[in-house]
N, C-alpha and C positions, 0 to 999 in steps of 0.2 A: 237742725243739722241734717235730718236725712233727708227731706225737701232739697237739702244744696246737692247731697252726694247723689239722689237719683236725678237732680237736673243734669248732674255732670255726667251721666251716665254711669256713675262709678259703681265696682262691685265691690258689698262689702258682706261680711257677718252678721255682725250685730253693733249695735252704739251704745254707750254708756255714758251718762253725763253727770256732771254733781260741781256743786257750788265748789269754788276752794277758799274762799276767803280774802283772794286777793284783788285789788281795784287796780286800773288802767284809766287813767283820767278821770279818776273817782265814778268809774262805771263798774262795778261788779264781775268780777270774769268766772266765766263757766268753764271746765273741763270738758270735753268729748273724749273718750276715747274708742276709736273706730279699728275694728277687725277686719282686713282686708283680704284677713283665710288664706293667705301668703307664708308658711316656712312657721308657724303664724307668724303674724305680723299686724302689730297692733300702732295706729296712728294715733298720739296725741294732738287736739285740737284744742287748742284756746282762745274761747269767744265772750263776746260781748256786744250789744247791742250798743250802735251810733248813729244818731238822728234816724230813729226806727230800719235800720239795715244791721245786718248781720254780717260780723266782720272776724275773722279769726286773725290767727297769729302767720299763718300762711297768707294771707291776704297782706298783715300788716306787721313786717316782722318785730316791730317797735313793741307787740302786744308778751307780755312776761309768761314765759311757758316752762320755769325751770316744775323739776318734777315734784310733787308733793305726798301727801298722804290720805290729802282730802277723799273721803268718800269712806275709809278702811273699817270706821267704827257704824256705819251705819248695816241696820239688819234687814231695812225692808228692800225686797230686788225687783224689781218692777221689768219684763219683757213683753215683745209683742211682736 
């Protein structure tokens, strides 16, 4: 995901990702959630890998991005 957002030249904070348990074509989807340090302002992204590309819900609005709570119980925070 940040490979996408520094191609795009986009400014952001930080990214945060985590499984959420839900499938899109019986493919796995991943949450993003991208800090764009706006008012903040935090962008949810929902992806998943098709025929080895990286396709979000911005890309394909068909991809399920209602809000979840995946991620909440986990304790390990991973930054970089």
């Amino acid at each position: 995901m940040t490979a996408r957002l520094n191609a795009k030249h986009l400014d952001y904070q930080w990214v945060a990702c985590v499984r959420v348990g839900r499938t899109y074509t019986h493919v796995p989807i991943t949450r993003c959630n991208v800090d764009f340090g706006i008012d903040p302002h935090v962008e949810a992204y929902c992806l998943l890998l098709k025929d080895g590309k990286l396709v979000t819900n911005h890309d394909d609005p068909a991809i399920p991005c209602a809000h979840d709570d995946a991620g909440w119980d986990s304790t390990k925070v991973v930054t970089s």
